[in-house]
N, C-alpha and C positions, 0 to 999 in steps of 0.2 A: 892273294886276290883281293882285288875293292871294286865299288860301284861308284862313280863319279856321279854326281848330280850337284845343282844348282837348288839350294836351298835359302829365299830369301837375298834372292839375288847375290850370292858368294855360290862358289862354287868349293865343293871339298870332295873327295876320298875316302871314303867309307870302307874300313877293311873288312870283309865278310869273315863270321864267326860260325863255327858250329854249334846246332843246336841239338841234332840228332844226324844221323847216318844219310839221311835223302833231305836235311833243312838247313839252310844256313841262313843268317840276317847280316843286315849291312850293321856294323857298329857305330852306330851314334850317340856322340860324346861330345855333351856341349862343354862339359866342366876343359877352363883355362881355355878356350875362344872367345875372348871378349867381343870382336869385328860382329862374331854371327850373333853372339846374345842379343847385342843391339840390338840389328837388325831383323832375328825374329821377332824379338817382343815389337818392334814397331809395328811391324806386318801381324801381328796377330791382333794388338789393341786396334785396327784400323778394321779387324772384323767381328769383332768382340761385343758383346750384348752390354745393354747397360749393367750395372752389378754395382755392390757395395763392400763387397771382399774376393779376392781371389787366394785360391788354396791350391798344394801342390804339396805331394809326397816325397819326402824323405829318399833321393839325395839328388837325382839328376835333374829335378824341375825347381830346385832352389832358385840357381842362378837366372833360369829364366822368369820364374816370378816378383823375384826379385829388380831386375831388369823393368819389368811391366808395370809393379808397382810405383818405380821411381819414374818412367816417364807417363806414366799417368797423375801422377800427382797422391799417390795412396799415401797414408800417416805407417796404415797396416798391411800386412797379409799373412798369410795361416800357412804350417806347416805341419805334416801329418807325421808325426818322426817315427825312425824303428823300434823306439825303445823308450819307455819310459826317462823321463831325469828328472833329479831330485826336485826341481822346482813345479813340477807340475803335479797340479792336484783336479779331484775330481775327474779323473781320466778315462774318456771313452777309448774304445777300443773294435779294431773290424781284422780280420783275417783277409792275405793276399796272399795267391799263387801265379806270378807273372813267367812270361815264357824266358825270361832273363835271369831267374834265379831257381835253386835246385832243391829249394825245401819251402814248407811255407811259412811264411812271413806273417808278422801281426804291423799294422800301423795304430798308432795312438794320438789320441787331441785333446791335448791341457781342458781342462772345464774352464777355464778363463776364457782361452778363444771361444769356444761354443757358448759362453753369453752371449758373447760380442754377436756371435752369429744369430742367435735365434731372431726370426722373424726377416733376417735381410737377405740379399740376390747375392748369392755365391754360385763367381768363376771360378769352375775346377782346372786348372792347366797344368800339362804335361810335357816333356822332352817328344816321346814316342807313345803312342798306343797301339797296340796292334793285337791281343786276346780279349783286350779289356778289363781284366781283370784288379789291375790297377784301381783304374776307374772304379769300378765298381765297390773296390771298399773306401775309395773317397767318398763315395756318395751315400755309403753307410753312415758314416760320419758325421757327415754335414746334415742329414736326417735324425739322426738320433742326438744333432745339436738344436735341432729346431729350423735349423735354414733352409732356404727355397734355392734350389739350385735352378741356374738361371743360363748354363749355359758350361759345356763341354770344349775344350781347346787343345791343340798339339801342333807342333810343330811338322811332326810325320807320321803318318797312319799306314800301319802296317798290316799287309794281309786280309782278315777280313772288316778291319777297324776301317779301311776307306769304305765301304757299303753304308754305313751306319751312317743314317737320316739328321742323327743328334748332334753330331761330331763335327765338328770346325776347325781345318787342318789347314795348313800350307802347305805340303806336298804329299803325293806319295810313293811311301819306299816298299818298294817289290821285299820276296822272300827269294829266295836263291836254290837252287839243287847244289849238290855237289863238285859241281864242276865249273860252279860261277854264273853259270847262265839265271834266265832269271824264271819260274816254275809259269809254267802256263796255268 
């Protein structure tokens, strides 16, 4: 089973995953689509608050940060990783339980970037949101580095993530039942 949608004007195939017994979500996988990175990141920078860094958690919002930062002209941008490495010091630290993974998770941010950060307009962006929870320890992060976040982004908001007032998305992707259809 998949969910066909037009994302960023490309169209793809989203193969539905189980999450539990009556939930399933379309899988979206930007890693190795160059065509969509593009052309999310241009569609997102085209509704994107001003800011002076943008940040993105460890591992499927890389590429599109990455992306954003080169065609906006960024030197920088910030990466929340899973895991400590050796080069990073002075390391904050937030707790994450997303609806994509089966235990919970820590992200971490070198104290190097959180200089960098304190006091400036940090873009938090994301592949998908859709419990928030993500979000939510980005935002620990960027708080406990000093920054003013200036502004929430995704490429698809899932579930109850499209309702949220804050949130700045290009499309939205339904949650599924078990038999494809899509949950009223």
């Amino acid at each position: 089973m998949h969910h066909t949608m037009t994302i960023a004007g490309l169209e793809r195939n989203l193969p539905l995953c189980r999450v539990t017994d009556d939930l399933y979500i379309g899988a979206f996988v930007i890693f190795g689509d160059a065509p969509l990175t593009v052309a999310c990141a241009a569609e997102l920078l085209k509704k994107a608050p001003e800011y002076d860094y943008l940040i993105t958690a460890e591992a499927k919002g890389i590429p599109l940060a990455h992306e954003m930062a080169r065609q906006h002209g960024d030197a920088d941008y910030f990466i929340a990783r899973k895991h400590t490495k050796l080069y990073m010091t002075s390391v904050f630290e937030s707790s994450v339980r997303s609806i994509t993974t089966d235990a919970e998770q820590h992200l971490y941010l070198d104290g190097k970037d959180a200089e960098k950060m304190k006091g400036k307009k940090i873009l938090i962006v994301d592949d998908v949101i859709s419990t928030g929870e993500s979000l939510r320890a980005l935002e620990v992060l960027v708080e406990k580095a000093g920054g003013i976040i200036c502004g929430r982004m995704a490429i698809l908001a899932e579930g109850d993530a499209q309702t949220r007032p804050d949130l700045i998305y290009l499309e939205k992707l339904p949650v599924f039942n078990a038999d494809g259809s899509i949950k009223g």
